[in-house]
N, C-alpha and C positions, 0 to 999 in steps of 0.2 A: 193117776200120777205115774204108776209104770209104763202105759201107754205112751205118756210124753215124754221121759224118760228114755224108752224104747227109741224114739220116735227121733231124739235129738243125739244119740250115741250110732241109728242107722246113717240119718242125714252126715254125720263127721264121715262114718266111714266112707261111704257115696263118693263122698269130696277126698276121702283121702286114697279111694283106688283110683278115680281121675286123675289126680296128679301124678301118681306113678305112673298111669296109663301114659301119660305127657311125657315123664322122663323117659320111657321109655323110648318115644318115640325122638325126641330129642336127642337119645343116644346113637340112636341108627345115624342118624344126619349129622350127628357129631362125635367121629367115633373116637378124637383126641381126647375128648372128654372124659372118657373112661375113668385113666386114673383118679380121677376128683371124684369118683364115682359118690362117696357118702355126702361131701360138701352137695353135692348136685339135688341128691334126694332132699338133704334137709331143705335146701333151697326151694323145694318141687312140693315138698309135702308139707311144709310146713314153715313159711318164709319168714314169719319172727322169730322163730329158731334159729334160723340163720344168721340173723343182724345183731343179735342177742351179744354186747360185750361185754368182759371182765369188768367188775368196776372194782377199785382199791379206796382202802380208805386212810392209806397212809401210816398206816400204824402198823409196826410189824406184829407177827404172829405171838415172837414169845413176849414180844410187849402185852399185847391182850391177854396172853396166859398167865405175866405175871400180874397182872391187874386183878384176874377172874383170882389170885390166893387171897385176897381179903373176904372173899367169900367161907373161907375154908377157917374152922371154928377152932380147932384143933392146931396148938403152935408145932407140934411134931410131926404131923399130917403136911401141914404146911411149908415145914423145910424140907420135906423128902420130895414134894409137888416142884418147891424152889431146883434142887437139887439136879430132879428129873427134866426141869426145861434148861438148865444150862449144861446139860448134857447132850440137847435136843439142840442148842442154840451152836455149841460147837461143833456137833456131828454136819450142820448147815453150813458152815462154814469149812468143815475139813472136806466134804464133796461140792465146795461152791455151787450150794442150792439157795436161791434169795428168801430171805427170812419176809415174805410175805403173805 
């Protein structure tokens, strides 16, 4: 079992210093590319990392936060939990960060 083990964490590596061996050479012949430098590598080493997006499920954050206090057993636990996300929910708002 470690043999194979061994055997499938060498074969990844193999593949994963080719790629970079690639980017590297790709950067010689592109050397605008630079700046992208990290896009490039994920791109090179590891190309579903790359394509990989955000998915949202619509529902904001402190909404699911207030959702996750019915969990909480404790009704004084529970208002300080409340408390603490409309304090969270305004701090979102006074730095215009999206509540997602």
């Amino acid at each position: 079992m470690d043999n194979y083990n061994n055997t499938i964490v060498n074969n990844k590596l193999k593949q994963i210093l080719l790629s970079f061996e690639q980017s590297k050479l790709y950067l010689c012949e592109h050397i605008e590319s630079i700046p992208n430098l990290y896009e490039l590598l994920k791109q090179y080493i590891n190309p579903s990392m790359a394509t990989k997006k955000k998915t949202t499920n619509g529902v904001s954050a402190t909404a699911q936060m207030s959702l996750l206090l019915s969990t909480v057993d404790k009704d004084s636990t529970r208002n300080i939990y409340r408390g603490n996300i409309n304090v969270f929910k305004r701090f979102l708002e006074d730095e215009n960060i999206t509540d997602t």
